[in-house]
C-alpha positions as CSV (number, residue, x, y, z in Angstrom):
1,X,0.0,0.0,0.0
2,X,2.6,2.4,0.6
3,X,3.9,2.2,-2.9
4,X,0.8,3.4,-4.5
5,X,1.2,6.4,-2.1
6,X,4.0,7.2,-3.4
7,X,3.0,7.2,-7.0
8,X,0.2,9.0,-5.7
9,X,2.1,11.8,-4.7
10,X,4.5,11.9,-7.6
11,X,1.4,12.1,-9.6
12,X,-0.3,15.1,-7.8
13,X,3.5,16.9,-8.4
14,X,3.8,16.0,-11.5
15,X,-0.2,17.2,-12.7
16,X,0.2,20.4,-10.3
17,X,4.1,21.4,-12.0
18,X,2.6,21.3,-15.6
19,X,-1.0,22.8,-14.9
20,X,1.0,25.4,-12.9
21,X,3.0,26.2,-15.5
22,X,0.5,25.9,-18.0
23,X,-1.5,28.5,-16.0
24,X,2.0,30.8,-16.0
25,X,2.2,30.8,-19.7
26,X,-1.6,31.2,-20.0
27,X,-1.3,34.4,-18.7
28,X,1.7,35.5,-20.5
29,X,0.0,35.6,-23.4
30,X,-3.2,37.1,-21.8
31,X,-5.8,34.5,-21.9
32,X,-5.9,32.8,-18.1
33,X,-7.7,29.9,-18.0
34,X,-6.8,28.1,-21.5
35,X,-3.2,27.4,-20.3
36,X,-4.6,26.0,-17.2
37,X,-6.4,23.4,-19.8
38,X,-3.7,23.5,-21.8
39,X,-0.9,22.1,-19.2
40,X,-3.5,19.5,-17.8
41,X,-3.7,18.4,-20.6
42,X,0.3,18.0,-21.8
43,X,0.5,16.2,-18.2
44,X,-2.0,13.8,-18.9
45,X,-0.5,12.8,-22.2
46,X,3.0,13.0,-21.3
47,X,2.5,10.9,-17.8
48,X,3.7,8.0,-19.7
49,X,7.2,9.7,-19.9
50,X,7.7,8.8,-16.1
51,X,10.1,5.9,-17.5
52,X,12.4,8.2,-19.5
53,X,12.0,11.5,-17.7
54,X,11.8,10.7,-13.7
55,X,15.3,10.3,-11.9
56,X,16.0,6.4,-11.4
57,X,16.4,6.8,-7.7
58,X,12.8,8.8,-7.7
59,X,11.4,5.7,-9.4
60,X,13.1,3.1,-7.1
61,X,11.6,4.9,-4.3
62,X,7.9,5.2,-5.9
63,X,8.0,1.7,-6.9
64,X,10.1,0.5,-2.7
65,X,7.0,-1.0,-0.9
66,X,9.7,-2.4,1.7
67,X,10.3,1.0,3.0
């Protein structure tokens, strides 16, 4: 159980770092809201990555459940 917590959490960082920073360029170019969308949207797509993207020792620890 304390695995999927983990993935959990990585999750909710990784979903609030790209609609965060969807939001940020969302209002850059003056139209809040649709970046919001927008970087929900590239998280979901991109959450696949997590092999390729995430340090190995962050995915060692997700993926621990002896810890």
């Amino acid at each position: 159980m304390v695995g999927m917590d983990r993935v959990a959490l990585v999750a909710l960082l990784w979903f609030a770092f790209w609609t965060g920073a969807g939001d940020a360029i969302g209002y850059w170019f003056k139209t809040p809201g649709t970046g919001l969308v927008l970087g929900f949207i590239f998280a979901l797509i991109t959450v696949v990555s997590w092999p390729w993207v995430l340090p190995e020792a962050l995915d060692d620890w997700m993926h621990n459940q002896g810890a």
